[in-house]
MDTraj code that builds the backbone (N, CA, C; nanometers):
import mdtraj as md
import numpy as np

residues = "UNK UNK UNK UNK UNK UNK UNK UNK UNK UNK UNK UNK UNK UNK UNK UNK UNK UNK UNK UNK UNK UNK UNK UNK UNK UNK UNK UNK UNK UNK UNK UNK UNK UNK UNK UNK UNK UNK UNK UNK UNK UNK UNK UNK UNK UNK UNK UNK UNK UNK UNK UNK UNK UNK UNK UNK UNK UNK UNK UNK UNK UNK UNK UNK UNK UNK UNK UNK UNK UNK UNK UNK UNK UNK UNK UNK UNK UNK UNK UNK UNK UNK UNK UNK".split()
xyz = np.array([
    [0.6813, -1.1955, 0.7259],
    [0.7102, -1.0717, 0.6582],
    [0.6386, -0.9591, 0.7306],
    [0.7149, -0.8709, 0.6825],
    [0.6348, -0.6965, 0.7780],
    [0.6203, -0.6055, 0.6582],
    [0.5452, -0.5599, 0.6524],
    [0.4750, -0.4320, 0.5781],
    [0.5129, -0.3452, 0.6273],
    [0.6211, -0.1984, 0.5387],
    [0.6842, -0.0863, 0.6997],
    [0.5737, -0.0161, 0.5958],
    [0.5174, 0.1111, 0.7158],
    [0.4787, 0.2206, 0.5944],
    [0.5556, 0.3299, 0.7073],
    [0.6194, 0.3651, 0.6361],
    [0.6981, 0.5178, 0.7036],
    [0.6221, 0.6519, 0.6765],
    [0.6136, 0.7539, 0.7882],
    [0.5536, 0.8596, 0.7759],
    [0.6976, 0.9786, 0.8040],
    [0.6634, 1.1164, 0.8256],
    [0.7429, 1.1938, 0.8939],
    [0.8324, 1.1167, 0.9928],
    [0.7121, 1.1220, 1.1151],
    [0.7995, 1.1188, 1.2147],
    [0.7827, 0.9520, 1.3168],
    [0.7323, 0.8674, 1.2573],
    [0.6908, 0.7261, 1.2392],
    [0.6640, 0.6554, 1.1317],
    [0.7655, 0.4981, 1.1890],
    [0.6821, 0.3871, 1.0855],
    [0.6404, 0.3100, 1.1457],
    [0.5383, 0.2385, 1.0850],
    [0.4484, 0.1493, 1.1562],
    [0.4794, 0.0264, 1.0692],
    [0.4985, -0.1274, 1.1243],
    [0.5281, -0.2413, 1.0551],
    [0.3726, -0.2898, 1.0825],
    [0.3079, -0.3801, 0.9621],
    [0.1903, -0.4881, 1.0009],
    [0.2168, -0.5769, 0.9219],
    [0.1705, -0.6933, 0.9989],
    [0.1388, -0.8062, 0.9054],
    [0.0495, -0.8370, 0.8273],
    [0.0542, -0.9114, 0.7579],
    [0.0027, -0.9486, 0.6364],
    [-0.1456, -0.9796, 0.6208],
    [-0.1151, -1.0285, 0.7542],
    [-0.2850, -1.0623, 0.7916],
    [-0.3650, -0.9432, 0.8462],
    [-0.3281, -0.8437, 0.8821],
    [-0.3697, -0.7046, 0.9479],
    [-0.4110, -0.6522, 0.8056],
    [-0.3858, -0.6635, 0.6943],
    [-0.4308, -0.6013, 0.5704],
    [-0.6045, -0.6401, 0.6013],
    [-0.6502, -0.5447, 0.5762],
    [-0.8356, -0.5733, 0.5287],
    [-0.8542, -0.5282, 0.4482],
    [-0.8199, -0.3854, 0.3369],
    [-0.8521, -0.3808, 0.2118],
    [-0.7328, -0.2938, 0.1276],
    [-0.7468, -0.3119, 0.0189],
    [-0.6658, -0.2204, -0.0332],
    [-0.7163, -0.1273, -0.1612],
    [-0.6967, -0.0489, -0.1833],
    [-0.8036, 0.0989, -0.2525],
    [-0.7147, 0.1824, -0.3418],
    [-0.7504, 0.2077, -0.4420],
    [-0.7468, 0.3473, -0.5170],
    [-0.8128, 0.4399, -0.5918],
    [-0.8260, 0.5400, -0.5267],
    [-0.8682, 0.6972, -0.5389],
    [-0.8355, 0.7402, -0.6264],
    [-0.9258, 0.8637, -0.6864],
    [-0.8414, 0.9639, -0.7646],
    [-0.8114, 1.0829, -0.6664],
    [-0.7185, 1.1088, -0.6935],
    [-0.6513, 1.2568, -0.5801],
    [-0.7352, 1.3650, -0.5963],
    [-0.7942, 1.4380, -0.5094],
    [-0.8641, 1.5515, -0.5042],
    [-0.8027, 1.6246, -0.5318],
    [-0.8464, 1.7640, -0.6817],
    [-0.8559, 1.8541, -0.7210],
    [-0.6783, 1.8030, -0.8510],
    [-0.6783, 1.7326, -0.8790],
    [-0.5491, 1.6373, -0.9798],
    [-0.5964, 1.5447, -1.0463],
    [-0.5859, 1.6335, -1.1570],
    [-0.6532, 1.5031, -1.3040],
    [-0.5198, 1.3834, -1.3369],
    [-0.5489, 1.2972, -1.3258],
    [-0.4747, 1.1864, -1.3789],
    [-0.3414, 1.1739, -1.2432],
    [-0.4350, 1.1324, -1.1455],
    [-0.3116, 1.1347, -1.0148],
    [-0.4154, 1.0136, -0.9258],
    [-0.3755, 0.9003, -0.8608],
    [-0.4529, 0.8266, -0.8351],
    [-0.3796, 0.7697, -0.6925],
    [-0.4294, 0.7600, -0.5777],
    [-0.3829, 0.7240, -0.4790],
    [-0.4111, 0.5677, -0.4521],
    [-0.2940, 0.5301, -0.3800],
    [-0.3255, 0.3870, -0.3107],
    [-0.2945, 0.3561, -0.1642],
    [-0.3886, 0.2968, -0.1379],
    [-0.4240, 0.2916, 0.0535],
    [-0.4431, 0.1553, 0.1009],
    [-0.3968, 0.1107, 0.1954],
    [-0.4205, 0.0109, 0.2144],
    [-0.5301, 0.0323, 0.3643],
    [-0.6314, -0.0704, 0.4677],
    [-0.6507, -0.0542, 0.5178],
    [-0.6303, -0.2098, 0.6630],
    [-0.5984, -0.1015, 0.7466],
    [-0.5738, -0.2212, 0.8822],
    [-0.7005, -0.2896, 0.9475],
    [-0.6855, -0.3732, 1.0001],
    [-0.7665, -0.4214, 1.1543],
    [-0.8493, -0.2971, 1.2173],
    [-0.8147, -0.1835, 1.2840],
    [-0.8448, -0.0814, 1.3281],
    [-0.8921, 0.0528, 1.2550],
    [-0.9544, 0.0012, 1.1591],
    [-0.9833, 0.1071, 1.0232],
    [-0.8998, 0.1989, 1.0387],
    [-0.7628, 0.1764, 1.0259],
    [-0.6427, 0.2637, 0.9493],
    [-0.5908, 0.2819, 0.8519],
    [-0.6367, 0.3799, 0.7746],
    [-0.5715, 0.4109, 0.6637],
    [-0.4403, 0.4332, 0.6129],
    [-0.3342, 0.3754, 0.5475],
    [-0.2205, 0.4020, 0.5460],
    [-0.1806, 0.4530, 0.3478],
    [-0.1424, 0.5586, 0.3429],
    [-0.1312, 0.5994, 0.2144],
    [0.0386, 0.4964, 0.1695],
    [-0.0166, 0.4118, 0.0409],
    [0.1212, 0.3607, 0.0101],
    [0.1625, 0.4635, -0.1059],
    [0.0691, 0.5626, -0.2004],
    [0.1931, 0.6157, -0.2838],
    [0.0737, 0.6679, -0.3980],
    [0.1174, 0.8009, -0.4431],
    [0.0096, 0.8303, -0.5106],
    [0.0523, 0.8432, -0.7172],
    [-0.0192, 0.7976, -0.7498],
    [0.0574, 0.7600, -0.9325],
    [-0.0100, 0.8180, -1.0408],
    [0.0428, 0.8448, -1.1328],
    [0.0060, 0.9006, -1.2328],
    [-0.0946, 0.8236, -1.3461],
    [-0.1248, 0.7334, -1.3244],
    [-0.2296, 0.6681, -1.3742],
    [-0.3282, 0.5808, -1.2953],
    [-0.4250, 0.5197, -1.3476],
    [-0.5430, 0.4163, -1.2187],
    [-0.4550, 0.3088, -1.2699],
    [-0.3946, 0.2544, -1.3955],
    [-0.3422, 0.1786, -1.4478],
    [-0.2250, 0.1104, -1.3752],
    [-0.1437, 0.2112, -1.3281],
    [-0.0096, 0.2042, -1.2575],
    [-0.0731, 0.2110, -1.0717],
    [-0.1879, 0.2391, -1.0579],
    [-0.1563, 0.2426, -0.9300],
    [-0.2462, 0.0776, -0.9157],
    [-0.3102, -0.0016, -1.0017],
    [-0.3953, -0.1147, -1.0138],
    [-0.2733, -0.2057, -0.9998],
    [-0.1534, -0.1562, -1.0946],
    [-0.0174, -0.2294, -1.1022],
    [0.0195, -0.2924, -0.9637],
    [0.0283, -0.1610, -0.8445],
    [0.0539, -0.1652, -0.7629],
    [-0.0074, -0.2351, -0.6387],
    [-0.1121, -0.2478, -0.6179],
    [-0.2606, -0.3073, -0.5815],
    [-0.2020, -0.4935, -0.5713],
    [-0.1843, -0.4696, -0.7769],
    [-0.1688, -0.6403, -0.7717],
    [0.0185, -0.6770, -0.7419],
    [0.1016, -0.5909, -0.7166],
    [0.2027, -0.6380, -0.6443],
    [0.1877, -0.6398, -0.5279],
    [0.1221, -0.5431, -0.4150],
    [0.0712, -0.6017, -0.3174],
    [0.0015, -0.6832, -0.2712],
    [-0.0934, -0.7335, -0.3516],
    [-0.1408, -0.8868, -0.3248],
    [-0.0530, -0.9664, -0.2891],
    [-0.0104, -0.9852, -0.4524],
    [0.1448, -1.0707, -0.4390],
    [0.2302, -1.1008, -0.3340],
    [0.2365, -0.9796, -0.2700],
    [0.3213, -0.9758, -0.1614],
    [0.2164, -1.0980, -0.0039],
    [0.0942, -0.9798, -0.0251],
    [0.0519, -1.0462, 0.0937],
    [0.0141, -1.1673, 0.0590],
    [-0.0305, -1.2310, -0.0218],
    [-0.0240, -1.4099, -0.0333],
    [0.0684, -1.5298, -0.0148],
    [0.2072, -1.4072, 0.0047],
    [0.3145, -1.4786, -0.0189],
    [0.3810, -1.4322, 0.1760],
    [0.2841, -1.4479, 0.2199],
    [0.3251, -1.3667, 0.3749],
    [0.4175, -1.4656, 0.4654],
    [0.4288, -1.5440, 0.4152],
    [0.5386, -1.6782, 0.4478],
    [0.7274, -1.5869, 0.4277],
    [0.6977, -1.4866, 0.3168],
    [0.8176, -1.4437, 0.2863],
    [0.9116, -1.4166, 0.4453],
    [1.0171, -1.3682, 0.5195],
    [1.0897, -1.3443, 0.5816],
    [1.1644, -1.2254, 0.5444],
    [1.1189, -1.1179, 0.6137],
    [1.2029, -0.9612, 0.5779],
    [1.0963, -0.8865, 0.6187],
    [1.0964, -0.7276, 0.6025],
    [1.0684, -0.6116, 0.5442],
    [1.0468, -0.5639, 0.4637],
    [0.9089, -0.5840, 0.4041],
    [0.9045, -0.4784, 0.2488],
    [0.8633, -0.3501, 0.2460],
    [0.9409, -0.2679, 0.2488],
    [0.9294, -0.1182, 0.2188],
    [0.7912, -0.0810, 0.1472],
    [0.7120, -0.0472, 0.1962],
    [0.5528, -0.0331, 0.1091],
    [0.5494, 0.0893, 0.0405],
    [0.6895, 0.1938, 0.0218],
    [0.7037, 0.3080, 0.0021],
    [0.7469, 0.3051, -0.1253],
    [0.8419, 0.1617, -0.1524],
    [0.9083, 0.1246, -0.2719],
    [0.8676, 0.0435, -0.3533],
    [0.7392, -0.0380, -0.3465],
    [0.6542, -0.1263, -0.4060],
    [0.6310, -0.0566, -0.5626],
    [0.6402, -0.1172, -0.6669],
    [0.6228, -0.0351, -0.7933],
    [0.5460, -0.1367, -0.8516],
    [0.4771, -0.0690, -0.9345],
    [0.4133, -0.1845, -1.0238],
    [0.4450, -0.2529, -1.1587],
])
top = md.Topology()
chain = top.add_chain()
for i, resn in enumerate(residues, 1):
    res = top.add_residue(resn, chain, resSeq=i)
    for name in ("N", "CA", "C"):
        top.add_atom(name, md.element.get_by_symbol(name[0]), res)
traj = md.Trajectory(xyz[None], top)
């Protein structure tokens, strides 16, 4: 399986095993707005999606686990479309 995270004007695919942590923030200067990041091999930060609760973005956190435990899967998962 590949992890895409799409930006502007690039996407970058990693594997599963390239994950080293995954995080959520509260958004600077936005009450009740909570970001989620995953981080690479190369301390790269990649923003997967920012949510209206810590609740919903924790949601999200533990579907990405999911995902990466299951890295046997075969495809592309859109890390843009991951919901919790």
């Amino acid at each position: 399986m590949l992890l895409k995270c799409a930006r502007e004007n690039e996407t970058t695919y990693y594997l599963p095993s390239q994950i080293r942590k995954l995080a959520v923030s509260p958004v600077y200067g936005k009450e009740d707005a909570y970001d989620v990041c995953l981080y690479v091999n190369n301390n790269v930060m990649e923003l997967i999606g920012v949510y209206p609760s810590k609740q919903e973005a924790e949601r999200v956190v533990l579907k990405l686990y999911d995902l990466i435990l299951h890295e046997d899967t075969v495809g592309i998962i859109d890390l843009s479309e991951v919901k919790g």
